[in-house]
C-alpha positions in Angstrom: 159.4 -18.0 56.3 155.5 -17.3 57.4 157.0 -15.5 60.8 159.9 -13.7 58.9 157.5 -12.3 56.5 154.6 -11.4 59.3 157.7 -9.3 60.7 158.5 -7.9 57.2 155.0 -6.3 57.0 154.5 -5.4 60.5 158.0 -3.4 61.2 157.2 -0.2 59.2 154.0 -0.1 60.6 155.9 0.0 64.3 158.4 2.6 63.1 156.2 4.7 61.5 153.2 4.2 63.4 153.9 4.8 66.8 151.1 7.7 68.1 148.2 9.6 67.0 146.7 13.2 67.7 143.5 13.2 66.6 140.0 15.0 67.5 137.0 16.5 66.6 136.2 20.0 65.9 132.8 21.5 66.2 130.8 23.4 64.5 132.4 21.4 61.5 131.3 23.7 58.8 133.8 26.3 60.4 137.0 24.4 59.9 138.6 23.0 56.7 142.2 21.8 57.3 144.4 21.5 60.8 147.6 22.0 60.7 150.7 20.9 63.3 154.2 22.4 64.0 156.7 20.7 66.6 157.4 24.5 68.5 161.3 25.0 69.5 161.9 28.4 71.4 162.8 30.2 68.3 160.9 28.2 64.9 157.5 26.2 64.9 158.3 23.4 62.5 155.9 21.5 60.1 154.7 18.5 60.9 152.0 18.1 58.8 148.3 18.8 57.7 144.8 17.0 58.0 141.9 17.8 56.0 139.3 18.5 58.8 136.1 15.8 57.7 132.5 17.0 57.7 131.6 15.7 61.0 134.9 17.5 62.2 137.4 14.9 62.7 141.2 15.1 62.5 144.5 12.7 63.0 147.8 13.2 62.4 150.0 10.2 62.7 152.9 10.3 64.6 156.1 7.9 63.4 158.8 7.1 65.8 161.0 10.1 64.7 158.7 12.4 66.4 160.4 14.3 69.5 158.4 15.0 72.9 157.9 18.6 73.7 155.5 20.7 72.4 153.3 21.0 69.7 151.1 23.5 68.2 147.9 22.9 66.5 146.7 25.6 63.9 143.0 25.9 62.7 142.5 29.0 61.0 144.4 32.1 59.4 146.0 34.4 61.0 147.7 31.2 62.4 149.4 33.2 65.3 145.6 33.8 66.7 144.4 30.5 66.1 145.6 28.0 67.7 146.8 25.8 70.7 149.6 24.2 72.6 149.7 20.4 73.1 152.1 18.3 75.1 153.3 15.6 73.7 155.5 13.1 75.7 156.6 10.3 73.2 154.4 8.0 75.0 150.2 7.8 74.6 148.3 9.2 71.6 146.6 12.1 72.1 142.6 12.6 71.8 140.7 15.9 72.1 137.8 18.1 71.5 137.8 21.7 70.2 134.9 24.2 70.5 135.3 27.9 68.8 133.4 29.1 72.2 135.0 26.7 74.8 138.0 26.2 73.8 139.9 22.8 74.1 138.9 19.6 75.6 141.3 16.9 76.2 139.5 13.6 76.4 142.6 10.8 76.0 146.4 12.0 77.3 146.9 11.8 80.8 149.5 14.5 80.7 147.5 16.7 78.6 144.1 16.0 81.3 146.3 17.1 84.3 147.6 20.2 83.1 144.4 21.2 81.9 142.7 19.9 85.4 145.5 22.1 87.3 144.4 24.9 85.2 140.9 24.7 86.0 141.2 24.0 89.9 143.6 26.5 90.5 141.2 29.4 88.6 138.6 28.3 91.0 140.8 28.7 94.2 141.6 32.3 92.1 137.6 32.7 91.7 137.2 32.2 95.4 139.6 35.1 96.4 138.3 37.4 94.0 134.6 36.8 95.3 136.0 37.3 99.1 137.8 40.6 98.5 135.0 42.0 96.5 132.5 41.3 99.2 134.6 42.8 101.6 134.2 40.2 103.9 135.8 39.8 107.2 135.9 36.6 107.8 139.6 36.1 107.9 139.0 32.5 108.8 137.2 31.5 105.4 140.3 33.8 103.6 142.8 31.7 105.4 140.8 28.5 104.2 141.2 29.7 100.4 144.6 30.2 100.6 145.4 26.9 102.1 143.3 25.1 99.5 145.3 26.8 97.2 148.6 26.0 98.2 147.6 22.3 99.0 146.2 22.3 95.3 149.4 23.4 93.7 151.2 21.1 95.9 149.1 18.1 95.1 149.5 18.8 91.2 153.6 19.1 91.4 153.5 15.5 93.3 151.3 14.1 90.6 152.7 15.1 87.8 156.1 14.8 89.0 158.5 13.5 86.4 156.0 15.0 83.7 156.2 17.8 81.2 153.2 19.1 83.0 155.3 19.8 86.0 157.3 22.1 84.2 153.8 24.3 83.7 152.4 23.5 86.9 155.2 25.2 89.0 156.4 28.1 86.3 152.5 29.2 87.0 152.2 28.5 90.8 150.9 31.8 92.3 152.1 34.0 95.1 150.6 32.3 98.1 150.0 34.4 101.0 150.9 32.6 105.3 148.6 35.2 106.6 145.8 37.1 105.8 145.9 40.4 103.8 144.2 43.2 102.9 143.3 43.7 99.3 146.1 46.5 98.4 148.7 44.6 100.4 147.8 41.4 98.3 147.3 42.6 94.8 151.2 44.4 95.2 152.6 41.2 96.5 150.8 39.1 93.7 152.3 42.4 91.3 156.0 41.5 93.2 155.9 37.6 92.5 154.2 37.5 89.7 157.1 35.7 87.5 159.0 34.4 90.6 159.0 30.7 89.5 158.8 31.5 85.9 162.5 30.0 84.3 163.1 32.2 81.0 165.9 29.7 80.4 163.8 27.1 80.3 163.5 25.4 76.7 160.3 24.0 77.1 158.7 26.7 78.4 160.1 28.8 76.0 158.8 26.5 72.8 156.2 27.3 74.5 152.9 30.0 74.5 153.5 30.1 78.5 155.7 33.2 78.4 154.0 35.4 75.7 150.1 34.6 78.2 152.8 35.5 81.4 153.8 38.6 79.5 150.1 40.1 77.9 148.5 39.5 81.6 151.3 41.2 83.4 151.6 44.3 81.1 147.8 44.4 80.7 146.3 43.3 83.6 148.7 45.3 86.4 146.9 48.6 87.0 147.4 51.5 88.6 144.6 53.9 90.0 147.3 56.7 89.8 148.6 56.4 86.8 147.0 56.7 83.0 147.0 53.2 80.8 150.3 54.6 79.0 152.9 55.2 81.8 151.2 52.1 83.5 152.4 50.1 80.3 155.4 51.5 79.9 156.2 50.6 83.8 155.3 47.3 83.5 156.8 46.5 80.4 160.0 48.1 82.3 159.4 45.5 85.4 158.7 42.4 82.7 162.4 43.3 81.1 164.2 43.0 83.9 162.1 39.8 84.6 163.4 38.1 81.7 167.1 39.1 81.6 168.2 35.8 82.2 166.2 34.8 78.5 168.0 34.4 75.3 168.1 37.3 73.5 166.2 35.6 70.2 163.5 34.6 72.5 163.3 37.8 73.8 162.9 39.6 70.3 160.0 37.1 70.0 158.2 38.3 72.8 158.8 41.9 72.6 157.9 41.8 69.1 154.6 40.4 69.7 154.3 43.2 72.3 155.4 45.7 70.2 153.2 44.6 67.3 150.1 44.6 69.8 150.6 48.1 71.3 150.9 49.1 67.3 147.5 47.5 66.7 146.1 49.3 69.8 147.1 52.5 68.6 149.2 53.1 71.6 152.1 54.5 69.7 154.1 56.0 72.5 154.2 52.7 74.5 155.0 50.8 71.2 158.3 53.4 71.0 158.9 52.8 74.6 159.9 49.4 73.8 161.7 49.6 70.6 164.0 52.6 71.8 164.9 51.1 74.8 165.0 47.6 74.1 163.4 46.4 71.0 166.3 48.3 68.6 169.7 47.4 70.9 168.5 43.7 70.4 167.9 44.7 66.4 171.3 45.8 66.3 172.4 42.8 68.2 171.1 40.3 65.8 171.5 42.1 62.6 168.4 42.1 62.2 168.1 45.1 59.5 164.4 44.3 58.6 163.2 45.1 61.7 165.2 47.7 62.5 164.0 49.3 59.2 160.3 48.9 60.5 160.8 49.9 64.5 162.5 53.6 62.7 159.8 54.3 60.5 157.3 53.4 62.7 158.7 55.7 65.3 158.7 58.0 62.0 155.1 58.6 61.2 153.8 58.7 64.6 151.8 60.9 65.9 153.5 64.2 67.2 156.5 63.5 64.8 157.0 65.8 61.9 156.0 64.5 58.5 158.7 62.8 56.0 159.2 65.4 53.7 158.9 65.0 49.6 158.9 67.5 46.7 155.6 68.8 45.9 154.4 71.2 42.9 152.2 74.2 43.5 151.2 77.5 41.7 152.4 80.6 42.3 151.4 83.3 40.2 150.2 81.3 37.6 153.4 78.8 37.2 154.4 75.5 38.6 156.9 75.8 41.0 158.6 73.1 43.0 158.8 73.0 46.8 159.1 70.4 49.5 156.1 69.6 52.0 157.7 71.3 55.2 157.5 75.2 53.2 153.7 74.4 52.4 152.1 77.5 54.2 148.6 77.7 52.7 146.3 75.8 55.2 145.6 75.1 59.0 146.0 71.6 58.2 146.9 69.1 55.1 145.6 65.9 55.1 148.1 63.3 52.7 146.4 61.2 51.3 147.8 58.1 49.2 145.7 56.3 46.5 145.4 54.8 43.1 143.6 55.2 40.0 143.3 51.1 40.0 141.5 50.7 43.1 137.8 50.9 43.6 137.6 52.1 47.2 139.9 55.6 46.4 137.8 56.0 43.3 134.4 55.8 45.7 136.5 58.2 48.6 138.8 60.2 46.8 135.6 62.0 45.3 133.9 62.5 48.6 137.5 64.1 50.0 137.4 66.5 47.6 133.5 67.7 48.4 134.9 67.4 52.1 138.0 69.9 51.1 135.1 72.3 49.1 132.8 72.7 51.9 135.3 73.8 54.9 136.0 77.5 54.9 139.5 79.0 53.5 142.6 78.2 54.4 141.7 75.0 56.9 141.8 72.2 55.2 144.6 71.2 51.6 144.5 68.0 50.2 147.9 66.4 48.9 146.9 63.6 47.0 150.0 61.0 46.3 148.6 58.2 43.8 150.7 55.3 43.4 150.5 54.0 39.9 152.3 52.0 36.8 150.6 53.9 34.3 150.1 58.3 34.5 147.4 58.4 31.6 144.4 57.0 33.5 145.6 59.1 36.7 146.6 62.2 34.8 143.0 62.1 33.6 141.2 61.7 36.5 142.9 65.0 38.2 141.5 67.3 36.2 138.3 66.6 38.4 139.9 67.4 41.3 141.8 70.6 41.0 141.8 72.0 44.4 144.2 68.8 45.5 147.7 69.0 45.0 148.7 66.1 43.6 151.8 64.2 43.5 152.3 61.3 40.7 153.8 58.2 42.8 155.9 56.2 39.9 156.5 52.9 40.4 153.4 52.2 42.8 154.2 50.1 45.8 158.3 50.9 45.0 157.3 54.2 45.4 160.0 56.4 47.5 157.1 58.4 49.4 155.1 55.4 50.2 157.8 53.6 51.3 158.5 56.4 53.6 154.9 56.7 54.9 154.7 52.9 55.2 152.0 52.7 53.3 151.1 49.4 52.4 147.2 50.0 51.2 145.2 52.3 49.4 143.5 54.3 50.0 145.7 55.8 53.2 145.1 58.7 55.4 147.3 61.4 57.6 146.4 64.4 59.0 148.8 66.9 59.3 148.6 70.2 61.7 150.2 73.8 60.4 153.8 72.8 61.4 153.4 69.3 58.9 153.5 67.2 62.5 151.3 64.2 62.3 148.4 65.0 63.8 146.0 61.5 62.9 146.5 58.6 60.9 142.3 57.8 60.7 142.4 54.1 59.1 138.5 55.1 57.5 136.7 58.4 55.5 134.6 58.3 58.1 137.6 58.7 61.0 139.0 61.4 59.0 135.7 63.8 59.0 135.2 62.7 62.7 138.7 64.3 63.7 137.8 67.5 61.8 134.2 67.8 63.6 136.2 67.0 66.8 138.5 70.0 66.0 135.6 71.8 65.3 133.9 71.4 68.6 136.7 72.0 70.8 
């Protein structure tokens, strides 16, 4: 009865006890709470959460229900910025270290060490070429020395983690590795050529993975051309990266192009952000029925720059009366700048005053405000215009439902465009400041 009972008390513990991720994070007083996701190509599932202690130590507790594969651990918000990949193989409990300024440190997890270790060894070798070619050496021994260290290296990490989920890593990142020597333009094109030529985009692990989405930033961004401006370069390698990943399902692909999308949005490189949603990002909207961001792709594409205006009704004065008329048969200035804003919110009610002293001091004719204030309520609005005649001011019922906004895409206040004479978009400036520093650009040129 003893035994049976010892056994009683002791099975749970087995089935629900069966690994550990757990770690330190330093400096301490930077992180509160850690969070884990099991990544699949398409979702990141929750796992579970550990309050970070003050001398920085997590753990999760894996049961026996927990898959192998990957696993992402989050530390901070935005979550999609902070955070990293961990491989668990449903056999030893993980131990690591995390630094804000050195990233990662795996101290227990043999297959977590190699990858990491192959990582390291092989940006060495990568080190070592750079430093030769910049030197302009000719020693074409020592080059041929680098590159069979190299390809001995990656061979000698595929034969030690064979069997491993590190393999998987280890050859989808094995570089192009040159016979003979060659010269630096000859090499970087061939490293250009090869650059994804053992990467499998059907590969599930891989793809639950952040390995395609690094693959994909360092190969848009990092490819240059001395004979071509950043844009078209972009564009052409995002071109070369899509027929790359053909073989990739197309949810998997939306992921990634997405992300790319989003980033060249950030960057303010509208016409490469276009580039991919017209000819790819849109087709695999339509695919997937995926109406949300097809709604998002259009009006971005919408209020670029160069693109004309979305129109609205506006109400101006002719000859002493009120008369109706839509944005596009505005002909009273050089340029309009729209901006949106709200009664409610302290930073329009600190700018919107300095736009109007802005609008007063440029001569005749250049500059007409349109000002678009989103509100619930008109009184407190209504009673704040009559400081600012000179704007032309449109009442924007139902605030954030607003129809105009929701053209614009305006999701803050206060918002700026700049239109030129034919309504096109001329600037979006994200700051007061931006906006008076396109005008004294103007001005100078």
């Amino acid at each position: 009865m003893k035994r049976l009972f010892f056994l009683a008390v002791l099975f749970p513990s087995l089935i629900w006890a069966q690994h550990t991720i757990k770690g330190v994070f330093s400096p301490p007083e930077d992180y509160n709470v850690a969070l884990l996701y099991k990544v699949t190509p398409t979702v990141s599932e929750y796992v579970g959460n550990s309050e970070i202690q003050k001398e920085g130590w997590f753990e999760f507790k894996l049961d026996s229900t927990a898959k192998k594969g990957i696993y992402r651990l989050v530390y901070a918000i935005p979550q999609e910025d902070y955070n990293f990949d961990i491989i668990y193989n449903g056999k030893e409990s993980i131990e690591l270290a995390f630094n804000s300024e050195t990233g990662v440190d795996f101290i227990k997890s043999a297959e977590n060490k190699l990858l990491a270790s192959y990582t390291n060894s092989m940006s060495l070798v990568t080190q070592s070429i750079g430093n030769y070619f910049s030197q302009e050496s000719q020693d074409t021994t020592a080059l041929k020395a680098i590159f069979k260290t190299q390809r001995e290296t990656q061979l000698n990490y595929e034969k030690a983690a064979k069997g491993s989920i590190a393999l998987e890593f280890i050859k989808a990142n094995k570089p192009f590795i040159p016979n003979k020597v060659l010269d630096v333009e000859t090499y970087i094109k061939k490293l250009e050529a090869h650059y994804f030529d053992h990467i499998d985009f059907t590969n599930k692990t891989l793809q639950s993975s952040g390995l395609f989405q690094e693959k994909m930033l360092n190969f848009v961004f990092g490819m240059s051309s001395e004979t071509k401006d950043d844009v078209e370069t972009y564009k052409e390698n995002i071109d070369l990266f899509c027929v790359k990943m053909k073989a990739a399902p197309i949810k998997v692909k939306r992921i990634l192009l997405v992300d790319l999308w989003q980033q060249m949005a950030d960057l303010g490189y509208e016409a490469v952000a276009n580039h991919i949603s017209e000819n790819y990002l849109m087709d695999i909207a339509v695919a997937l029925n995926d109406q949300e961001l097809l709604h998002t792709l259009i009006l971005y594409k919408d209020t670029s720059i160069g693109n004309e205006a979305p129109n609205f009704n506006v109400e101006v004065k002719e000859n002493g009366k009120l008369v109706s008329k839509k944005l596009s048969d505005l002909n009273v200035a050089k340029n309009y700048i729209i901006v949106f804003w709200s009664s409610t919110c302290p930073h329009c009610l600190d700018e919107i005053p300095q736009l109007f002293e802005f609008e007063k001091k440029q001569e005749k004719g250049k500059v007409k405000v349109v000002a678009i204030a989103l509100e619930d309520d008109p009184y407190q609005w209504k009673s704040l215009t009559y400081d600012l005649p000179s704007f032309i001011h449109v009442y924007g019922e139902g605030k954030w439902d607003n129809e105009i906004a929701n053209q614009y895409g305006v999701t803050s206040t206060p918002t700026y465009f700049i239109l030129n004479e034919k309504k096109e978009i001329a600037a979006k400036p994200v700051t007061f400041e931006d906006l008076k520093a396109f005008f004294d650009t103007e001005d100078k040129d």
